[in-house]
Backbone of each chain as ProteinMPNN parsed JSONL, in Angstrom:
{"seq_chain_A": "XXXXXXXXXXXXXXXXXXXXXXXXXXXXXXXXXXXXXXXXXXXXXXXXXXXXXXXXXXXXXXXXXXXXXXXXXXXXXXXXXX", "coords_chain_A": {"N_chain_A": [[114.226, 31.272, 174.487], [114.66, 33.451, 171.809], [112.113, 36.087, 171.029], [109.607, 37.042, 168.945], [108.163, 38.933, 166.179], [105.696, 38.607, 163.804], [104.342, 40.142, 160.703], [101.271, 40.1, 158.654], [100.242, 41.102, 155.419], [97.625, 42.448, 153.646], [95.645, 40.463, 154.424], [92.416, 41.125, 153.841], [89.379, 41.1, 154.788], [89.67, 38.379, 156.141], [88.241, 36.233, 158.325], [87.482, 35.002, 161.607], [87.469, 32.118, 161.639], [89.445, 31.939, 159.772], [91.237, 32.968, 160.426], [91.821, 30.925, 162.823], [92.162, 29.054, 161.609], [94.556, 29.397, 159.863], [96.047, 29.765, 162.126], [96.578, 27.364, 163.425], [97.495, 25.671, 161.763], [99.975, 26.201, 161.132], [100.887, 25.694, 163.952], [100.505, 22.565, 163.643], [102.831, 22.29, 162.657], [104.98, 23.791, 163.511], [106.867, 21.8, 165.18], [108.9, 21.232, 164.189], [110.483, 23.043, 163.607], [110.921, 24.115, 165.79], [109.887, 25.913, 166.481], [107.332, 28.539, 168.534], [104.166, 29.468, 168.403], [102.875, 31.767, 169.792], [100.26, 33.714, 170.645], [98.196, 35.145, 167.994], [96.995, 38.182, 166.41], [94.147, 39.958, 164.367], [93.471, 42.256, 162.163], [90.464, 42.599, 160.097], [89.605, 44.512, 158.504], [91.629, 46.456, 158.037], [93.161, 44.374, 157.092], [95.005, 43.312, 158.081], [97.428, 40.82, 160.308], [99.131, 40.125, 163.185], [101.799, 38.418, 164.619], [102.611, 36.562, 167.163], [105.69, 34.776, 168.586], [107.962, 32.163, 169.745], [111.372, 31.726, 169.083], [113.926, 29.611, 167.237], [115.424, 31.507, 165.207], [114.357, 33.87, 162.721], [113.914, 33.391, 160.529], [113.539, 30.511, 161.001], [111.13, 31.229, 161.802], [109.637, 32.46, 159.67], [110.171, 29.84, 157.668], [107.995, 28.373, 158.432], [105.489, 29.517, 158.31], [105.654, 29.942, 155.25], [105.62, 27.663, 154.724], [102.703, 26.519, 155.656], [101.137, 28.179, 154.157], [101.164, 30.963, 154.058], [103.345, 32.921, 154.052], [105.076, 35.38, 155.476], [105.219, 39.449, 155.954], [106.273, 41.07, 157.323], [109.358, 40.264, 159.651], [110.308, 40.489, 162.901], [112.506, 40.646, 165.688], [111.781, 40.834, 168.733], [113.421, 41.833, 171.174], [112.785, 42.774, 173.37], [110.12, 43.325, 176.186], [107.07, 43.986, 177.936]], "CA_chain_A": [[114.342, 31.51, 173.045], [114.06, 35.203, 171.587], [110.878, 36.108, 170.573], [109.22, 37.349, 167.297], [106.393, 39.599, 165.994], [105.536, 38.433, 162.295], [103.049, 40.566, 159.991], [100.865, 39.438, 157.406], [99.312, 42.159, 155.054], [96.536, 42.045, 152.597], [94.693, 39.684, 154.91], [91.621, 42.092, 154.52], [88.396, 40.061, 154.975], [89.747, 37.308, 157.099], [87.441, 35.959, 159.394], [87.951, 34.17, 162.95], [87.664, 31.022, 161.696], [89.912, 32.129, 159.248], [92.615, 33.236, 161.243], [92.089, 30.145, 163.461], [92.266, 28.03, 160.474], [95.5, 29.951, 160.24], [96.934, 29.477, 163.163], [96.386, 25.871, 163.331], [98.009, 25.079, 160.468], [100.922, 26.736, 161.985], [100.924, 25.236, 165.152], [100.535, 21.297, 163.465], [104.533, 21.807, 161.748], [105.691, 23.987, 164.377], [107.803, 21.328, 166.162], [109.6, 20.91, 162.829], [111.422, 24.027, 163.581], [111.191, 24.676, 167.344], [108.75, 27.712, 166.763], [106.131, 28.134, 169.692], [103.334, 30.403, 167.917], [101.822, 31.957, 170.878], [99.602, 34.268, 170.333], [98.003, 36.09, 167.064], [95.396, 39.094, 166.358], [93.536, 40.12, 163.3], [91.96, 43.445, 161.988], [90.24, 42.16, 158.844], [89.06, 45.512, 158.039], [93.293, 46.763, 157.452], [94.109, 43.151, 156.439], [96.739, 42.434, 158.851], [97.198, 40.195, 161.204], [100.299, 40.31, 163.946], [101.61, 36.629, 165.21], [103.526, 36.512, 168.272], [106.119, 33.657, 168.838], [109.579, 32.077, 169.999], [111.845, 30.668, 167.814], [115.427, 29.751, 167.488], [115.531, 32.252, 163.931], [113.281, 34.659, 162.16], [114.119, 32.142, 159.494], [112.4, 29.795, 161.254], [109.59, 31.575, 161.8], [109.226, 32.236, 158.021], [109.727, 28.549, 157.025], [106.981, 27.533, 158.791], [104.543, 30.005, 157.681], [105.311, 29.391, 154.172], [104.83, 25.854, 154.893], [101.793, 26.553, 156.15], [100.829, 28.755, 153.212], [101.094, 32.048, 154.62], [104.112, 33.411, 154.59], [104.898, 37.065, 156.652], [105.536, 40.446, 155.075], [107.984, 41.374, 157.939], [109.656, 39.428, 160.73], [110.921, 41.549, 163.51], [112.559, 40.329, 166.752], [111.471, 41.398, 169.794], [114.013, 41.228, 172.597], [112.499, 43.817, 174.769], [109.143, 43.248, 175.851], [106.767, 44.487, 179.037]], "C_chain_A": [[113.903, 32.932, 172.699], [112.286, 35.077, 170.832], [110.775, 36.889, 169.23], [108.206, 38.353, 167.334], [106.397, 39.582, 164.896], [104.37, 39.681, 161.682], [102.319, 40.42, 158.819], [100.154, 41.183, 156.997], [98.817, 41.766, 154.08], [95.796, 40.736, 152.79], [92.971, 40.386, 154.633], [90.341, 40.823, 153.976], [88.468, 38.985, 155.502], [89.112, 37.655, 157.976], [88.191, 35.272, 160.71], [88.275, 32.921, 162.252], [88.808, 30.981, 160.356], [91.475, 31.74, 159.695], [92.79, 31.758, 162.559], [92.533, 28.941, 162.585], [94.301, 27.894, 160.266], [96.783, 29.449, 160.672], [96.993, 28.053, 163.471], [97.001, 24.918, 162.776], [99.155, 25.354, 160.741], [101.513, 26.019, 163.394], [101.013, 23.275, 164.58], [101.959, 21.28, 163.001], [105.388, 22.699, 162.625], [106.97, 23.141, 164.736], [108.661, 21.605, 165.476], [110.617, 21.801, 162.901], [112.013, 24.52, 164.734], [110.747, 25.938, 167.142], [108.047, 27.24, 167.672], [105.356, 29.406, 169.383], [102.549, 30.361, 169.351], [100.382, 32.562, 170.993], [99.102, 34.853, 168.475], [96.442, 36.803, 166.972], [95.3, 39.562, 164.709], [92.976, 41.475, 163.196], [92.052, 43.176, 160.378], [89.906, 43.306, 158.323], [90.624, 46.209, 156.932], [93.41, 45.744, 156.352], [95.289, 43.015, 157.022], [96.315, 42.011, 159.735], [98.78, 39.969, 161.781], [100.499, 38.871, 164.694], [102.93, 36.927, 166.124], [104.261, 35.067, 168.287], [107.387, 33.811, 169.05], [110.228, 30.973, 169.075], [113.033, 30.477, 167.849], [116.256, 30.858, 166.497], [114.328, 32.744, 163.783], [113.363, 33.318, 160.974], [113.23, 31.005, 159.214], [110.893, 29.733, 161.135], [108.653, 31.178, 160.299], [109.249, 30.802, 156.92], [108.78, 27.937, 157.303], [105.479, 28.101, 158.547], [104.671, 29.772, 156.169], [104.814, 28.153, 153.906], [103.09, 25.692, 154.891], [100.827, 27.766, 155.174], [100.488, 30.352, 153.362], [102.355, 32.503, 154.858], [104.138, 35.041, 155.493], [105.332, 38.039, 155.961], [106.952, 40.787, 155.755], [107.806, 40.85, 159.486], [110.19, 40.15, 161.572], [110.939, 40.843, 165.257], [112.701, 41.323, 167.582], [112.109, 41.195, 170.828], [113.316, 41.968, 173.645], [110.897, 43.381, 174.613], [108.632, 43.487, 177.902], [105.289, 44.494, 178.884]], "O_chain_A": [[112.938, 33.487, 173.225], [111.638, 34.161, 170.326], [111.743, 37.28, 168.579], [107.503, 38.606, 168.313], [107.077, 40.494, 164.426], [103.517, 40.028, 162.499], [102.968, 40.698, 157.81], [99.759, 42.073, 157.75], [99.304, 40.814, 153.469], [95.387, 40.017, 151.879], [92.216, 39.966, 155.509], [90.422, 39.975, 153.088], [87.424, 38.333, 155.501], [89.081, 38.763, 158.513], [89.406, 35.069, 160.719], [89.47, 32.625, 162.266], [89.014, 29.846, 159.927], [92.336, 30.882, 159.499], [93.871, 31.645, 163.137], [93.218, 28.004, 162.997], [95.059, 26.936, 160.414], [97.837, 29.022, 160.201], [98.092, 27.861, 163.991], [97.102, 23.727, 163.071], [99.757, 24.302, 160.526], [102.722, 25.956, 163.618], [101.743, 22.643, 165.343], [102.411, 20.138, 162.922], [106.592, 22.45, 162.565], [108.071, 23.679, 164.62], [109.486, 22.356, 165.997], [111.673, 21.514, 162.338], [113.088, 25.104, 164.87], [111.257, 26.942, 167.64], [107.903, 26.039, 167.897], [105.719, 30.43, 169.961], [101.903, 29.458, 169.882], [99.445, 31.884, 171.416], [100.091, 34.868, 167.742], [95.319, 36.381, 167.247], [96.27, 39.508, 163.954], [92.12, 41.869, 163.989], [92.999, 43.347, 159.611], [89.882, 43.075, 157.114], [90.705, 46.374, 155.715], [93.645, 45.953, 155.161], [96.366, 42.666, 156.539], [95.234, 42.328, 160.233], [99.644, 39.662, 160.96], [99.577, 38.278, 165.254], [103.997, 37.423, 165.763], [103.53, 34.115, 168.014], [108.049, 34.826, 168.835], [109.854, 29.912, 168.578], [113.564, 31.262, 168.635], [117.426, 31.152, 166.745], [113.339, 32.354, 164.405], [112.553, 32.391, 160.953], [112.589, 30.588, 158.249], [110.0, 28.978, 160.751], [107.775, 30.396, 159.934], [108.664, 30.659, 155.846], [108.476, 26.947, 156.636], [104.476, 27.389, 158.569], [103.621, 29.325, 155.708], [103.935, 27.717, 153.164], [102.428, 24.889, 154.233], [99.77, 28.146, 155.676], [99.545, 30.848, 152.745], [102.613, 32.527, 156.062], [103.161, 35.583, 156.01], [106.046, 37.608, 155.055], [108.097, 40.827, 155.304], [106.841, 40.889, 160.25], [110.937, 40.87, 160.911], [109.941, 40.586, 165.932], [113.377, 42.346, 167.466], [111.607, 40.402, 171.624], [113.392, 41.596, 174.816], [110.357, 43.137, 173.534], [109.379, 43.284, 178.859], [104.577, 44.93, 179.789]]}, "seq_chain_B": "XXXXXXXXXXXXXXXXXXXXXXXXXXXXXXXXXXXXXXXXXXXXXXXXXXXXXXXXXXXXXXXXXXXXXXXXXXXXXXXXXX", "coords_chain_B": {"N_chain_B": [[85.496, 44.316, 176.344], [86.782, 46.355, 173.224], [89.731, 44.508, 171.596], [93.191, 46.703, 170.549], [95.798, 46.574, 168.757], [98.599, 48.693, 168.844], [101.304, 50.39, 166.613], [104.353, 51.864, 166.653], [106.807, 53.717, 164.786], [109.496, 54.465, 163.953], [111.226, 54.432, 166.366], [114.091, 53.395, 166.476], [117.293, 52.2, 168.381], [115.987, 52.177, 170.731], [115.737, 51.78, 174.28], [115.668, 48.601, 176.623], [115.346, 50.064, 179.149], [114.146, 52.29, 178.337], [111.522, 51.229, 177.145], [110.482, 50.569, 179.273], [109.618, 52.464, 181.034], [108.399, 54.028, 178.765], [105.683, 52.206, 178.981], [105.239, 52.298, 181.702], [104.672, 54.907, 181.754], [102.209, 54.646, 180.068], [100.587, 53.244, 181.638], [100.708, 54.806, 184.002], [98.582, 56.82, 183.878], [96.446, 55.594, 182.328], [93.782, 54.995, 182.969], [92.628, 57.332, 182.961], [91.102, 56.937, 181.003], [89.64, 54.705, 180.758], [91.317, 52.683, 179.646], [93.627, 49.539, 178.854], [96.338, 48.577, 178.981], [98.138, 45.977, 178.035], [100.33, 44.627, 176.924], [103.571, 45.058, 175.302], [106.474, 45.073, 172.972], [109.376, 45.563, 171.459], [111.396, 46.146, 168.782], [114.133, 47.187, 168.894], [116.113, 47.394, 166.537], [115.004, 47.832, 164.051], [112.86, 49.862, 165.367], [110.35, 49.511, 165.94], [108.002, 49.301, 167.759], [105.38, 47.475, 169.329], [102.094, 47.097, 170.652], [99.581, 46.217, 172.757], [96.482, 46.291, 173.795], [93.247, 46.912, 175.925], [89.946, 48.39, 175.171], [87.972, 51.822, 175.185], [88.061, 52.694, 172.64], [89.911, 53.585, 169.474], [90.687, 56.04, 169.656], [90.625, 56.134, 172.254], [92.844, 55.124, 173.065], [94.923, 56.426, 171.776], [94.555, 59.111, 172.495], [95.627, 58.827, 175.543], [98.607, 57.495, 174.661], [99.726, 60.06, 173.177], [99.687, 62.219, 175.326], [101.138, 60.611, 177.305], [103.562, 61.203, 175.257], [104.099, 59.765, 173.429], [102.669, 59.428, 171.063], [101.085, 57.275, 168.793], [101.856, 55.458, 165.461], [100.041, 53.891, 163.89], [97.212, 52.474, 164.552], [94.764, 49.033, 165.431], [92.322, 48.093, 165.584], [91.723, 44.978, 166.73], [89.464, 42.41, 166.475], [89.525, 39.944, 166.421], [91.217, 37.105, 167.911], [93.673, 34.396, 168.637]], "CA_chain_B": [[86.413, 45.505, 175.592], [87.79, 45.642, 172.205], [91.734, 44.632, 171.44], [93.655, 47.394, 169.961], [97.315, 46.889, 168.391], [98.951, 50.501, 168.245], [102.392, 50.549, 166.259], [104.999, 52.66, 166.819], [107.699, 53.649, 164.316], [111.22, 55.568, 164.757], [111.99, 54.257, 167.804], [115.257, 52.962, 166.415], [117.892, 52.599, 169.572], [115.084, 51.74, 172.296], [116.545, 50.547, 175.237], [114.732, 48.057, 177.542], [114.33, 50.936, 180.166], [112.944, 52.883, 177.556], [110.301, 50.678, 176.371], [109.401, 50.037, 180.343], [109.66, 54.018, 181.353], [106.986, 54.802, 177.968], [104.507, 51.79, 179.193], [104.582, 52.842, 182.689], [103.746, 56.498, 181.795], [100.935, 54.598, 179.41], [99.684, 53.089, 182.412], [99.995, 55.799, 184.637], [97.544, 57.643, 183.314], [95.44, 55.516, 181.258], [92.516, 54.89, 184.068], [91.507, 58.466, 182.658], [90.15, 56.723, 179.571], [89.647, 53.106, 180.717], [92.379, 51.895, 179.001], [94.45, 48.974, 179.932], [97.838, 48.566, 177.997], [98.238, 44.7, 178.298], [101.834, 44.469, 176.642], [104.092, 45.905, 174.364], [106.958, 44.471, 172.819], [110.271, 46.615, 170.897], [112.253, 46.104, 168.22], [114.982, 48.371, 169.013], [117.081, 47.342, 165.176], [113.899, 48.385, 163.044], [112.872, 51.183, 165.688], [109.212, 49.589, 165.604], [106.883, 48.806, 169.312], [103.786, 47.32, 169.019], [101.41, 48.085, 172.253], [98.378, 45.265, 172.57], [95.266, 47.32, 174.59], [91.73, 47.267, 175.612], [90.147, 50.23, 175.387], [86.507, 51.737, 174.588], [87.577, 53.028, 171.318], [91.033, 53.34, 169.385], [90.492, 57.271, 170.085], [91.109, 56.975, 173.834], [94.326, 54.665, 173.306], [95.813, 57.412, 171.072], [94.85, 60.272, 173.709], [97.066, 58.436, 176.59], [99.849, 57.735, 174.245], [99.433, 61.58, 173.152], [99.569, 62.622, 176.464], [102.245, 60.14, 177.849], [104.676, 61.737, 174.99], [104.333, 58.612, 172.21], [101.714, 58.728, 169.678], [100.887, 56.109, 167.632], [101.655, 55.542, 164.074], [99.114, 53.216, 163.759], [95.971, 51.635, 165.396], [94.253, 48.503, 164.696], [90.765, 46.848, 166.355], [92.121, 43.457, 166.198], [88.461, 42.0, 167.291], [90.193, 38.29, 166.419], [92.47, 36.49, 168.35], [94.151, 33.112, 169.006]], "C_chain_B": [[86.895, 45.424, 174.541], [89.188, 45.733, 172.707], [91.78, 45.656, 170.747], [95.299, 46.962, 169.931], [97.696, 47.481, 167.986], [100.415, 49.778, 167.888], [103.034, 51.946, 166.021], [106.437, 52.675, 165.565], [108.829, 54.423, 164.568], [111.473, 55.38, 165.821], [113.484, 53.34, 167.967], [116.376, 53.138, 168.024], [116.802, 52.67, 171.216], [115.909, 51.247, 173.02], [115.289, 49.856, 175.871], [113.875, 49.031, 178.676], [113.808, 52.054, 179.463], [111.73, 52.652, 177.548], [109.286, 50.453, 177.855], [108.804, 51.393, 180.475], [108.503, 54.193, 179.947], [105.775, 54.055, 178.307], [104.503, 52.165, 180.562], [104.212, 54.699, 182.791], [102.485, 56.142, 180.938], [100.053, 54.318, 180.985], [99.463, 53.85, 183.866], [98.808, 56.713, 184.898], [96.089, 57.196, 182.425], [93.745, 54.759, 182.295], [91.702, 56.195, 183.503], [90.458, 58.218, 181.424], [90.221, 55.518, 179.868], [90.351, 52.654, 179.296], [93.16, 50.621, 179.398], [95.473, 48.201, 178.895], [98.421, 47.186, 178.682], [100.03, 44.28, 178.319], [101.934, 45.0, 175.721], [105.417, 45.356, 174.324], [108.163, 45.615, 171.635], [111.279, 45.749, 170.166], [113.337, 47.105, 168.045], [115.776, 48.922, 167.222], [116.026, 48.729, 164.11], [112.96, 49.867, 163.807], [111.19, 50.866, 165.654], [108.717, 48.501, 167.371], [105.572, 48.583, 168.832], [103.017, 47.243, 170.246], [99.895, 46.737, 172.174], [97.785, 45.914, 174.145], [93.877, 46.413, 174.415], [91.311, 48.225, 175.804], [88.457, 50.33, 174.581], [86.444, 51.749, 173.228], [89.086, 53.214, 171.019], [91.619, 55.236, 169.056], [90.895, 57.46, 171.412], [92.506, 56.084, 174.028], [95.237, 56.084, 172.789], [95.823, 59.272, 172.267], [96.014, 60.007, 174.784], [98.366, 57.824, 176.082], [100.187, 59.089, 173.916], [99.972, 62.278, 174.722], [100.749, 62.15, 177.574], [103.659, 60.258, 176.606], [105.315, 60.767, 173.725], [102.975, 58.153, 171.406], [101.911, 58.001, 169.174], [101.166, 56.584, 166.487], [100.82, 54.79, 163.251], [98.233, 52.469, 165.027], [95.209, 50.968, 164.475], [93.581, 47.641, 165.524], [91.404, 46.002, 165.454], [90.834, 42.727, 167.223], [88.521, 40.501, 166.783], [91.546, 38.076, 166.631], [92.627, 35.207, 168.485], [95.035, 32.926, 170.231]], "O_chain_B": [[87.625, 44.438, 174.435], [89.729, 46.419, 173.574], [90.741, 45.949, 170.155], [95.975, 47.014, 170.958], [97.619, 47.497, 166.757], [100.805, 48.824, 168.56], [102.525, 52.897, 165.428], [107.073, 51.625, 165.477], [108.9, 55.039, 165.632], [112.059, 56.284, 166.417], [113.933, 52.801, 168.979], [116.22, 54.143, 168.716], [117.003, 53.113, 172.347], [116.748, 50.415, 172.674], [114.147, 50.3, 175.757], [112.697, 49.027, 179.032], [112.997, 52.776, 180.042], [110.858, 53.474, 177.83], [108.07, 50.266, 177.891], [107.643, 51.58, 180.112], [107.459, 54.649, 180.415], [104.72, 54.668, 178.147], [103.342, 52.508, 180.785], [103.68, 55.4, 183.652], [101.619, 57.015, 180.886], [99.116, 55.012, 181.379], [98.527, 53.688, 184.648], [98.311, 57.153, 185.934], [95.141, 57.87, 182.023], [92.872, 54.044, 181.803], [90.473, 56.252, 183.515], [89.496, 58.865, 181.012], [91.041, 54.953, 179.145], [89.864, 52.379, 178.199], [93.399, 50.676, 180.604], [95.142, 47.287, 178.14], [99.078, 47.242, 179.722], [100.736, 43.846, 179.229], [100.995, 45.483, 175.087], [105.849, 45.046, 175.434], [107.553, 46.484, 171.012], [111.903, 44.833, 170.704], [113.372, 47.808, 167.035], [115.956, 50.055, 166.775], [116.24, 49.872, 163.708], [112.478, 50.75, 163.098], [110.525, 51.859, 165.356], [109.084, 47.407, 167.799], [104.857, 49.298, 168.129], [103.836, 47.435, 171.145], [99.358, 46.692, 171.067], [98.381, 45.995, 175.219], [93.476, 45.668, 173.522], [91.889, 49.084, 176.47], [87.892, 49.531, 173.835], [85.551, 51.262, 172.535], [89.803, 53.08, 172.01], [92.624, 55.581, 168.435], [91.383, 58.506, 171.841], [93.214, 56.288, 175.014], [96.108, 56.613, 173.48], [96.682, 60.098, 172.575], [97.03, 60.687, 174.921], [99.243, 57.601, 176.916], [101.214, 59.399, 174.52], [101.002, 62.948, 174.649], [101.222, 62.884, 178.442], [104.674, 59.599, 176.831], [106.425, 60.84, 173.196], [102.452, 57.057, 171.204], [103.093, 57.797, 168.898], [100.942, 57.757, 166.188], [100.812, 54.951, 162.03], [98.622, 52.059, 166.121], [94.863, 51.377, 163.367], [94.06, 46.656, 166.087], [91.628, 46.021, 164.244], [91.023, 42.498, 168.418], [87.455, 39.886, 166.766], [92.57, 38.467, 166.07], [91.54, 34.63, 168.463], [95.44, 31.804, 170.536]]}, "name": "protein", "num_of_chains": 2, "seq": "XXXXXXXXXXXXXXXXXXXXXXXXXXXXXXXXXXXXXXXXXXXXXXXXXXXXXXXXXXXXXXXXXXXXXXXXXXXXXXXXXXXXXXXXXXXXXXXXXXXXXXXXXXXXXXXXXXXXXXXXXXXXXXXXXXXXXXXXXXXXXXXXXXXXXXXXXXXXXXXXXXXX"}
């Protein structure tokens, strides 16, 4: 499945348990779409946070973060990666 | 070590052996600043790479992109992950 790199902005002051809170919430409605959130990192200081995943759509991606009450500023597939 | 996620912009038209050919000149070289350039991932459409590092400080990532011929347009201590 192609992969993704989402970005959230104006996270600034999210914590860990924040961002795990997050991701969690993400990962419970996943199937729903056939996303596989793999990874994500945080710099609460910026306020962004970068979410790695595979999906069958960017589309996808973004229905399942709104779901999940977070939608993404910008969705950007990643075919190349090393 | 901290994480660092450097972003790259204008790299519209990346190819795959682009994106390998700029991380193996990161990691050619980046032993001179204990660096270690984990992955990096290219959106060729939008022209935007994002680079996921550890590194002492987000000063000696930007020297060995500097130096290997691809500054950053951003750096961001992401000291939370999932």
């Amino acid at each position: 499945m192609p992969q993704f790199m989402d970005v959230h902005h104006n996270m600034a002051g999210l914590t860990e348990e924040g961002l795990k809170a997050a991701h969690d919430a993400d990962l419970a409605i996943q199937g729903d779409e056939n996303v596989i959130f793999k990874q994500a990192w945080a710099d609460p200081e910026a306020g962004v946070v970068y979410c790695l995943s595979e999906a069958p759509s960017q589309e996808a991606v973004q229905r399942i973060h709104e779901r999940a009450g977070h939608p993404a500023d910008e969705i950007h597939a990643v075919p190349f990666a090393v």
